[in-house]
C-alpha positions in Angstrom: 42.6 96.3 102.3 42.3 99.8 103.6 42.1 100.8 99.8 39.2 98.4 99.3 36.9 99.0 101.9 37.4 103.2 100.9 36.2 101.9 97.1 33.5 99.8 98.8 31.9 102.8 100.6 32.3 105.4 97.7 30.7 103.0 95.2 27.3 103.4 97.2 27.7 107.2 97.3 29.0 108.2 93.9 28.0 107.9 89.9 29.4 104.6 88.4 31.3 107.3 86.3 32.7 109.1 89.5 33.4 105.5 91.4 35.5 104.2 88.0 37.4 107.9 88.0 38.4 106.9 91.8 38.6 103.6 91.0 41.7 103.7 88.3 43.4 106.9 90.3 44.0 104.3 93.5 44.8 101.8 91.1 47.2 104.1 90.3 48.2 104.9 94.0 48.8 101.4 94.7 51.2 100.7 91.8 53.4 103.2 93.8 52.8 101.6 97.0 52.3 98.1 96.4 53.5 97.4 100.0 50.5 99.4 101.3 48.5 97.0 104.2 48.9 99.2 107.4 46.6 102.8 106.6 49.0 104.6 109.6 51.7 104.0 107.2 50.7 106.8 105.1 52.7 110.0 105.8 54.1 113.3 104.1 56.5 110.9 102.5 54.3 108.7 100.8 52.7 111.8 99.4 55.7 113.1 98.2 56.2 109.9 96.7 52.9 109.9 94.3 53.4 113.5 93.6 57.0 112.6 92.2 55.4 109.5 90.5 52.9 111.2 89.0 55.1 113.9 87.4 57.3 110.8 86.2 53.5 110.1 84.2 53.3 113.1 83.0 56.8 113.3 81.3 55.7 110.4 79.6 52.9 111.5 78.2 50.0 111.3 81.2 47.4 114.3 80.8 47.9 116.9 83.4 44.0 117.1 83.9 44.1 113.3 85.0 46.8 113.6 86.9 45.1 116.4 89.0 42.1 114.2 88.9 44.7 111.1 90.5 46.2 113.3 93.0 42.7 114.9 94.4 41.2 111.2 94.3 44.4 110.3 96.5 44.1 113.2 99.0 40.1 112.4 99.5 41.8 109.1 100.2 43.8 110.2 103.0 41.2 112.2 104.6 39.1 109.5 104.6 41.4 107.8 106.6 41.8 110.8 109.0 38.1 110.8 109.6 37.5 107.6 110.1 40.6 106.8 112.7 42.9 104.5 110.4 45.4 107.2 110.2 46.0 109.9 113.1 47.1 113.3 111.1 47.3 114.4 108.1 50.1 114.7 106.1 51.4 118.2 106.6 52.1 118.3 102.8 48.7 116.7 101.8 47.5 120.4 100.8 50.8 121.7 100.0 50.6 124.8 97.3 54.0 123.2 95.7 52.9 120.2 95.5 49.8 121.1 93.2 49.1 120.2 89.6 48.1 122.9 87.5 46.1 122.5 84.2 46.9 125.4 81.4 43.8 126.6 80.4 42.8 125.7 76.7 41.1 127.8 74.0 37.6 126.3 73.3 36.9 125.3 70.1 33.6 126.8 69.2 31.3 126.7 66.1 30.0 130.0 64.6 26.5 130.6 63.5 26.2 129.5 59.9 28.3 126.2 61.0 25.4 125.2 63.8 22.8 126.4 61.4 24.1 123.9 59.2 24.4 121.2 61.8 20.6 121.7 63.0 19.5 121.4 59.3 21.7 118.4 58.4 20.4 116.4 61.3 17.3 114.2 62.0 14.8 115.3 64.0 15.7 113.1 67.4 19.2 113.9 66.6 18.4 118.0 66.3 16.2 117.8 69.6 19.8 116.8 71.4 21.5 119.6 70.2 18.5 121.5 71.1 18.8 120.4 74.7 21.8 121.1 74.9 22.0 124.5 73.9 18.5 125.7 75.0 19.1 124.0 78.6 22.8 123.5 79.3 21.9 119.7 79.6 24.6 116.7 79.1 24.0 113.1 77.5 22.9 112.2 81.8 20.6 115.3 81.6 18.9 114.4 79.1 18.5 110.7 79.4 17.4 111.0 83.1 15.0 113.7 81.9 11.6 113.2 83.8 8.0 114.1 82.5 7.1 115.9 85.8 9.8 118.1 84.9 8.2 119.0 81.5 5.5 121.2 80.8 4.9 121.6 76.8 2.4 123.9 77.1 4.1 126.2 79.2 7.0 125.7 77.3 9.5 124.7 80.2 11.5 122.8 81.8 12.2 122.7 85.6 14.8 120.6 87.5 18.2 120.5 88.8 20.9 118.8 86.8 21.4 115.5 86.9 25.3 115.7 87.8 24.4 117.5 91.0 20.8 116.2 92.2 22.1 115.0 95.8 23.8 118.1 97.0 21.4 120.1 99.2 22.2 123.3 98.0 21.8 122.2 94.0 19.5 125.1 92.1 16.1 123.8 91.0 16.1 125.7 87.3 13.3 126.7 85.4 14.5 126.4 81.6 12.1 128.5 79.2 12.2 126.5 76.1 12.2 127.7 72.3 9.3 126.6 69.9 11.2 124.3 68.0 12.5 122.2 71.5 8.7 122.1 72.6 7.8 121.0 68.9 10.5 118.4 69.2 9.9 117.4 72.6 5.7 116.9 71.7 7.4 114.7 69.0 9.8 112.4 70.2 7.8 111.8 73.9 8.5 108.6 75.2 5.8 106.1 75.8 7.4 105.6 79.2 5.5 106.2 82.6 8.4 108.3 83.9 11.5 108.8 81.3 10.6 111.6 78.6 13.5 110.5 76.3 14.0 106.5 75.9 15.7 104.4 72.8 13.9 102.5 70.2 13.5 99.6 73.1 12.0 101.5 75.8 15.2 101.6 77.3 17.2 104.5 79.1 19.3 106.6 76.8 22.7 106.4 78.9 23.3 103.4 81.1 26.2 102.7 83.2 27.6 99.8 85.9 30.7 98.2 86.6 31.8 95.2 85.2 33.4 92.1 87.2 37.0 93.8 86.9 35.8 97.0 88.2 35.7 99.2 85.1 33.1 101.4 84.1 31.0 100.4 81.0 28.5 102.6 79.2 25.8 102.3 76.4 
């Protein structure tokens, strides 16, 4: 129940992406717990115990980087808890250095010149004005779909705005993006017919949508 009421509260705060991320890690929680009804139940032992199970996961094949992701959804969890009186202390080993998951670093793939050169001429023109986006602004697939057209000025060649991941947080940068000739060209090309969206699909319709199905899981289109 306790469980519950925490998803309940987080899915009006929180990207349908970041509520489905929490979502699975206490699903994940709870297989270990199953017994769980009574928050003040949870102690330095029950941590210990979904530390232990998660390194079980992980031996059988469970990403490292989701189990980090598990273990901080479970500790917000907790603290939750503390804050809002359902559990008295923390767990002195809620923050313990042993007890953290470490992600080895990977090499990034990148492409070189001629390869993104031949990328940009291969591909159509909606297509190129992604990449284009992407490289020119930093943006993601949310950037660019929630891309407003009070945030575009084609004749100044810019665009200013804060990224769509980090909007809410009070201390999120407002950027101004100086734009090359071939993004404004693009951009003057593919505008939307939309009062407010610059980018939409062939309906109208936004380019990334997102909500939760009847079983809880994430959907996107």
């Amino acid at each position: 129940a306790c469980v519950k009421r925490y998803l309940e509260k987080k899915q009006t705060q929180v990207s349908t992406g970041s509520y489905d991320r929490e979502r699975r890690a206490l699903e994940d929680f709870l297989s270990v717990v199953p017994e769980l009804e009574d928050a003040s139940s949870v102690d330095h032992e029950t941590v210990s115990r979904y530390r232990e199970h998660l390194e079980t996961r992980m031996g059988d094949g469970l990403a490292a980087a989701t189990a980090q992701g598990y273990f901080g959804a479970f500790k917000r969890f907790v603290r939750y808890l503390v804050d809002f009186g359902q559990l008295e202390h923390t767990p002195r080993n809620l923050d313990s250095k042993i007890l953290a998951i470490r992600v080895e670093t990977k090499a990034v793939e990148v492409w070189d010149t001629d390869e993104l050169r031949e990328v940009l001429q291969a591909a159509p023109a909606r297509t190129r004005l992604y990449f284009l986006l992407c490289l020119n602004c930093g943006m993601y697939p949310s950037d660019i779909s929630d891309l407003r057209k009070d945030e575009v000025s084609l004749d100044a060649g810019t665009i200013t705005r804060r990224r769509s991941k980090t909007k809410d947080r009070k201390t999120a940068p407002t950027v101004t993006y100086s734009l090359w000739p071939e993004t404004v060209e693009l951009l003057r090309q593919e505008e939307s017919e939309d009062a407010v969206r610059f980018l939409t699909n062939a309906k109208g319709l936004p380019l990334v949508r997102s909500s939760i199905r009847d079983d809880g899981k994430e959907t996107k289109i």
